[in-house]
C-alpha positions in Angstrom: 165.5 165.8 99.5 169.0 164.4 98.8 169.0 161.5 97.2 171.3 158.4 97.4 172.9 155.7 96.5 174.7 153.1 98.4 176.2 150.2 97.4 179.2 148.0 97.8 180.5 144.3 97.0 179.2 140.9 98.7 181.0 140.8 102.1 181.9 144.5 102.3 179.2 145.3 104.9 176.9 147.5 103.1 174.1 145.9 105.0 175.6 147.0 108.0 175.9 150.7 106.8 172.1 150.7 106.1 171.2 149.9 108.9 173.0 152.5 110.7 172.4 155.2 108.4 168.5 153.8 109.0 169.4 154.5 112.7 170.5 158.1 112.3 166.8 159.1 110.4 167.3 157.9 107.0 164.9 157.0 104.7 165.8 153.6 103.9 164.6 152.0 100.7 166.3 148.3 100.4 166.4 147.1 96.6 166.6 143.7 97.6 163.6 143.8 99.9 161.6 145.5 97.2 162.4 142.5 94.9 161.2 139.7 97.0 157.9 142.2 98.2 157.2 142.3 94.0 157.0 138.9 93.5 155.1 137.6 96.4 151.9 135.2 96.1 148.9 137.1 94.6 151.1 139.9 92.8 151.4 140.9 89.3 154.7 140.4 89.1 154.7 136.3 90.2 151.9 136.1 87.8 154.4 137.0 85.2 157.1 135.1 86.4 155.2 132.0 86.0 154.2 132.6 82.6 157.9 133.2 82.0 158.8 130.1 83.5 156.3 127.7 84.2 154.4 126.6 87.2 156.9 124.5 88.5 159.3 127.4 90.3 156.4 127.6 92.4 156.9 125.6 95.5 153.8 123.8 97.3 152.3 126.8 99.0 152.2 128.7 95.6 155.7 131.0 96.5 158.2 131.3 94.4 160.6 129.1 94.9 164.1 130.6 95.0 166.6 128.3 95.1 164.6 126.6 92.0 164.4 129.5 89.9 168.4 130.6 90.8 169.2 127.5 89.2 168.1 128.1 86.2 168.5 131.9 85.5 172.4 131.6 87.2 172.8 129.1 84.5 171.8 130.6 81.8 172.4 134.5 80.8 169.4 135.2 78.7 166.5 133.5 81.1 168.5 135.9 83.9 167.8 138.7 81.5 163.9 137.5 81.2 163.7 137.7 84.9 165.2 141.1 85.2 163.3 142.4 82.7 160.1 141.3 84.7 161.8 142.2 88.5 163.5 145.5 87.3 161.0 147.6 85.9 158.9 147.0 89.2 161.3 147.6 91.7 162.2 150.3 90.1 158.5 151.8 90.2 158.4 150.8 93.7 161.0 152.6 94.8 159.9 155.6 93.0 156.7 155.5 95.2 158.5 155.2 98.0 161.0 157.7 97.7 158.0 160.0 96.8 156.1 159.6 100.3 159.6 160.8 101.7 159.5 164.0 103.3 161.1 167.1 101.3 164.0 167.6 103.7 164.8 163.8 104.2 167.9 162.0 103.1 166.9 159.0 100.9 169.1 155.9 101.1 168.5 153.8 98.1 170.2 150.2 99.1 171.4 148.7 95.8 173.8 146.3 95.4 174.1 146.5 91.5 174.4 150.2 91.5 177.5 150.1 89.7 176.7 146.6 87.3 173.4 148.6 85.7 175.2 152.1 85.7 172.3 153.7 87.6 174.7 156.2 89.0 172.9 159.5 87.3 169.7 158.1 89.2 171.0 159.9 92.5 172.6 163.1 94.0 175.6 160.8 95.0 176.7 157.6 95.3 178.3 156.2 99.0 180.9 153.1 98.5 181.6 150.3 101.2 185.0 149.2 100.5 186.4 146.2 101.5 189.6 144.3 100.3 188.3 141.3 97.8 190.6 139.2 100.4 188.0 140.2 103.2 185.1 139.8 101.9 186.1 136.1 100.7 187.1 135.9 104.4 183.4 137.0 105.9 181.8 135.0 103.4 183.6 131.6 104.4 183.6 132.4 108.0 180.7 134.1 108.7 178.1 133.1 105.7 179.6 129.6 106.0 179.8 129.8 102.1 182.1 127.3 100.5 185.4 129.1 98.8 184.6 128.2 95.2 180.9 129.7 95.8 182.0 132.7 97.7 184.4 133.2 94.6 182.1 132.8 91.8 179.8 135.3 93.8 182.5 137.9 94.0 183.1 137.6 90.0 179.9 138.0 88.8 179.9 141.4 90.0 182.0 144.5 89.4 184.8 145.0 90.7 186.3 146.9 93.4 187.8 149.4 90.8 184.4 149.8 89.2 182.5 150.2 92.3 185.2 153.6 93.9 185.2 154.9 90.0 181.8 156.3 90.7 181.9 156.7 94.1 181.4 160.3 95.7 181.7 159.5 99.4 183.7 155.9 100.1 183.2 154.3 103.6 186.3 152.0 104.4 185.1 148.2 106.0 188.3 146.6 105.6 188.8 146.6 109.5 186.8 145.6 112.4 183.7 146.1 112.9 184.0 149.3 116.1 185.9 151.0 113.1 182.7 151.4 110.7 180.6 153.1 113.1 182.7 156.7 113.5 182.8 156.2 109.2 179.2 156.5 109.3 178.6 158.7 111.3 180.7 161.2 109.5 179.1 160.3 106.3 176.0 160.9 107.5 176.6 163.9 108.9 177.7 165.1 105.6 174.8 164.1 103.9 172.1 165.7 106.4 174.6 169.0 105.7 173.9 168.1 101.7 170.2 167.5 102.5 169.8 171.0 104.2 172.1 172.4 101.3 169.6 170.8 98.7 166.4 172.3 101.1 168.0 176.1 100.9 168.5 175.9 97.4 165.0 174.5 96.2 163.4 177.7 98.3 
């Protein structure tokens, strides 16, 4: 099994990548999926959410209600730290199940978009990088997301930055162009990580 990473900056088209890589036979496990799935009505981890934060980021149907809750850990650092220390530690556990159920010779795509922000680098084999100039993805969030410029901005800051992201990047896939250019990039890439995979397969016998 070769395990990895992939991440990349709002607006670089990591989401894109996924799903192709997906498409080729990857075993795609989505970080951001597995943190909505975690705190879904019934679970253990809403139940903890509302103790940390009262019934009232609940909306009428009993869900959590996101905008509500963003609002109130984006404002304040250490009730974003509460949440992640309630979110984290089951995603996390999650994707450890998944990954598990995998089969030996498959190549693991773990989605994560704050790969680089919580240092989780060491978690994987290597770490895949979609690069995109910070002028482009301000462009595709404004024109595609619809985002207002000051939002779009403030959502680029809080994350690392490009430099941080290609410092621990093994493999970088460039996005900066059109979209018919990413698809070749991928495609390469993932040749090279099925070679990895069968490389990981030969040395475990």
């Amino acid at each position: 099994m070769l395990k990895v990473g992939l991440t990349g900056g709002i607006g670089a088209g990591k989401s894109e990548v996924s799903r192709l890589l997906e498409s080729y036979g990857a075993v795609l496990i989505d970080a951001d999926k597995i943190a909505r799935e975690v705190v879904e009505p019934g679970t253990p981890g809403l139940a903890a959410v509302v103790e940390a934060f009262g019934p009232e980021i609940l909306d009428p149907e009993g869900a959590l209600d996101r905008p509500k809750l963003g609002s109130i850990v984006f404002a304040d650092a250490d009730r974003l730290a509460t949440l992640n220390a309630i979110v984290h530690p089951l995603v996390g556990a999650r994707s450890m199940e998944l990954e598990a159920a995998a089969a030996p010779d498959a190549v693991v795509i773990h989605d994560v978009p704050l790969l680089a922000e919580n240092k989780l680098s060491p978690l994987y084999d290597l770490v895949v990088v979609v690069d995109a100039a910070p002028e482009t993805q301000l462009d595709r969030l404004v024109r595609l997301r619809a985002m207002a410029e000051s939002e779009a901005r403030a959502r680029m800051a809080a994350q690392a930055t490009r430099e941080q992201r290609l410092a621990i990047a093994d493999l970088v896939i460039d996005n900066d162009g059109p979209l018919e250019q990413l698809e070749p990039q991928v495609r390469k890439v993932w040749a090279e990580l099925t070679e990895r995979a069968a490389a990981c397969g030969r040395d475990s016998r």
